[in-house]
C-alpha positions as CSV (number, residue, x, y, z in Angstrom):
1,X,1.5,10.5,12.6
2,X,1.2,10.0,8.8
3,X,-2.3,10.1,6.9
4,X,-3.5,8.2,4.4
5,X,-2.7,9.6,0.8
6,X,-4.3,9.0,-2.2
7,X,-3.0,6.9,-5.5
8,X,-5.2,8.9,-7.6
9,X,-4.1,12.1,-6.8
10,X,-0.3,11.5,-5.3
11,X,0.7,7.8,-6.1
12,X,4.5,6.7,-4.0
13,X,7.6,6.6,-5.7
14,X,8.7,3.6,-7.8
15,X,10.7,0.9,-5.5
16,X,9.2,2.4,-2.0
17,X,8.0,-0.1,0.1
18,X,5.1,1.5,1.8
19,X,1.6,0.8,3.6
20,X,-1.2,0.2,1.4
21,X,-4.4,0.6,1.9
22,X,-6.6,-2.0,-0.1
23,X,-10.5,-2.4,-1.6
24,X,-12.9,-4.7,-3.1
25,X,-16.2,-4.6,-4.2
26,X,-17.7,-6.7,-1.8
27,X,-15.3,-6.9,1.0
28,X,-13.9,-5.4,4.1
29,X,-10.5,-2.7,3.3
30,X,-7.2,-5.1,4.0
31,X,-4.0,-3.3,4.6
32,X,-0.9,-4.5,3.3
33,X,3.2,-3.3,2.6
34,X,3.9,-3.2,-0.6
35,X,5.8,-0.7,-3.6
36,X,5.1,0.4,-7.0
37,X,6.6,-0.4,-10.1
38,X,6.2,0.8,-13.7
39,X,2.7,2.4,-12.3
40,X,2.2,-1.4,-11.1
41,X,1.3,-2.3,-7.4
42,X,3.7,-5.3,-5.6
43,X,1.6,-6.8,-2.8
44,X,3.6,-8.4,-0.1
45,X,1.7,-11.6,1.4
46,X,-1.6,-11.2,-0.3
47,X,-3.3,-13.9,-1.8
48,X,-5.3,-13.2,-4.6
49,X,-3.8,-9.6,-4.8
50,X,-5.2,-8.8,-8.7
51,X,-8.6,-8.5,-7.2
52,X,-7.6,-5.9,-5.6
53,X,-7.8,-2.5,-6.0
54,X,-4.6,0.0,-3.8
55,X,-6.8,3.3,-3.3
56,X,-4.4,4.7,-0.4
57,X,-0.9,4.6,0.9
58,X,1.6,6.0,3.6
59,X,5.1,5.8,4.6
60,X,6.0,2.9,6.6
61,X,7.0,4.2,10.1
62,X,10.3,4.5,11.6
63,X,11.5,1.4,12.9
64,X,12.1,0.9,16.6
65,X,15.4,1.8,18.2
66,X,15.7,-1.5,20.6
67,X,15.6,-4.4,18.1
């Protein structure tokens, strides 16, 4: 099982679509897939992403071998 790693201290490669773990000032953590570009976070799905700040990721899992 993978842990959450820090963007501080170990950000993800450029162009890896990974999990991402997401924070706000006043609001619950949200998790989202997303990659990084050019030290830039790409939200997939996420309204209002810019107020958001990516403090964690993790590899995406493997996918399943019956789809």
């Amino acid at each position: 099982m993978s842990k959450w790693i820090s963007t501080k201290k170990n950000p993800p490669e450029d162009m890896v679509e990974v999990i991402l773990l997401l924070s706000k000032d006043d609001d619950y953590p949200l998790i989202a897939s997303g990659s990084r570009s050019y030290k830039m976070f790409s939200l997939d799905r996420i309204a209002n992403a810019d107020t958001y700040i990516v403090t964690h990721w993790m590899p995406l899992p493997e996918l399943p071998k019956d789809i």
